[in-house]
Every structure is written in structure tokens, then in C-alpha cells.
Phi, psi and omega in degrees: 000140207234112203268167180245120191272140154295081170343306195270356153281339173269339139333318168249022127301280179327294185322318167276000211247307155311286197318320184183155157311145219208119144281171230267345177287307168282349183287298184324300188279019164251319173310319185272313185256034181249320174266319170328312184277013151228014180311143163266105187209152165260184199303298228299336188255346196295336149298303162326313182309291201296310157336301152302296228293325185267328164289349176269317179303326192276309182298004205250311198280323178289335177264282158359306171309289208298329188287019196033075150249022196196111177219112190292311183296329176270335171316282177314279190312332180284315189332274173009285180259017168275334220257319176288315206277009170271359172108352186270160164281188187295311182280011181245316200265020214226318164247358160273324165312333171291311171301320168280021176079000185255174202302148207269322231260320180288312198283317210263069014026287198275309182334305193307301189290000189285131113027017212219121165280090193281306167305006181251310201311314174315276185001278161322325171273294202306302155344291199284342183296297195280343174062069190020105175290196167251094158332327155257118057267147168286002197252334219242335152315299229268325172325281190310305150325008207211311174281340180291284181002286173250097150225313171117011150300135202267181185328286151350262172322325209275295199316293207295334188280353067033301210271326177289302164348302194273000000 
């Protein structure tokens, strides 16, 4: 059976979609507060109200899906390597993808598999930070190790962008 969509939601799906790219998550939650604030209810519907409200949002992401206009796995590999190429690691990028609602399990799936020299990346960030440090001094190692870190780089990357210094 074949459901009948809210023309004006799925209008502002489009609408939001043409702007940028959207995981199916992030869609949802500009679409729900974007209508919420125009819902009419009293206390007593206001659940009810909400309620619909979300099953019409779940069918707007489900036709959205089927037309591919929404692909969490290609969201993510572009997230990914939009994300490298600004210089962040594997664990920052790993929780801002959590933070946008997709799945753990998939992004660190596609991390793994990405396409990305992650200890060059360190490097490469460790440079432009440090302006070719002195590897003895320790104050200026424990700086460099300390800005990776939060960059979201793991132990690893951190060792080989160190081993490329020397």
C-alpha cells in the first residue's frame, strides 16, 4: 500500500537537499523542527500531534532513501574524507559522525577502509603547527602530541608522524 506523503514536507526535504547534502538523520531533525513550530495543538494532542508528526517525517526519509536522494554510507565516505582533508583524524571524526546521528558501526566500518594515509596526515598537520620543531626538546614533542591528539588522531599516527620527523 502506498502512503500519501505531506506535500509540504516533502517540499522541504527537497528544498533542504538542493542546499546540501543531508544524512537521513540530520534530515529528519531540520524537517521535525522546522514543523514542530508550526503544529496547532492543545496540551491534551500535543502528543498525539507529535506522533504523527513523526511517522509522516519517517515516510518523507523513506521515499527520499528509495529516490537516493539521501545515502548514509555515501554521506559518510564523503564526510570522511572532507573532514582528513582539513587535517582531523580518525577519533574526531568518528564522533562527529555520532554527533550527526549515523550509525557507529558503519562509520568506523568505512574509516577503517578509507582511503587516507592517516600517519602522513599527522605529519602534515604536525609541520604546519610546529614550523619543523627540535624533536629534543620534550616541551615542544609533548605541544605537538597534545595538538594531535585533539585533532582526533590515534597513538599510531601520532608514533609515524614523530618517525617521519627523524
Amino acid at each position: 500500500m502506498e502512503t500519501k506523503l505531506n506535500k509540504s514536507m516533502l517540499n522541504k526535504a527537497v528544498q533542504l537537499l538542493a542546499q546540501r547534502n543531508h544524512s537521513s538523520y540530520e534530515l529528519s531533525q531540520k524537517i521535525a523542527s522546522f514543523f514542530i513550530k508550526k503544529l496547532q495543538y492543545t496540551d491534551e494532542e500535543y502528543h498525539d500531534q507529535l506522533a504523527k508528526l513523526k511517522i509522516e517525517i519517517q515516510y518523507i526519509i523513506e521515499y527520499c532513501i528509495k529516490q537516493n536522494w539521501i545515502n548514509d554510507e555515501q554521506y559518510i565516505e564523503n564526510y570522511i574524507v572532507m573532514r582528513a582533508q582539513k587535517g582531523y583524524g580518525k577519533y574526531k571524526i568518528a564522533m562527529e559522525l555520532k554527533q550527526r546521528g549515523l550509525p557507529v558501526d558503519l562509520s568506523r566500518q568505512l574509516l577503517q577502509i578509507a582511503d587516507i594515509n592517516w600517519g602522513n596526515m599527522a605529519y602534515e598537520q604536525l609541520l604546519k603547527k610546529l614550523k619543523q620543531i627540535d624533536c629534543k626538546k620534550n616541551n615542544n614533542k609533548q605541544k605537538g602530541m597534545q595538538f594531535l591528539m585533539a585533532r582526533g588522531y590515534t597513538q599510531d599516527d601520532i608514533k609515524t608522524a614523530y618517525d617521519l620527523l627523524t
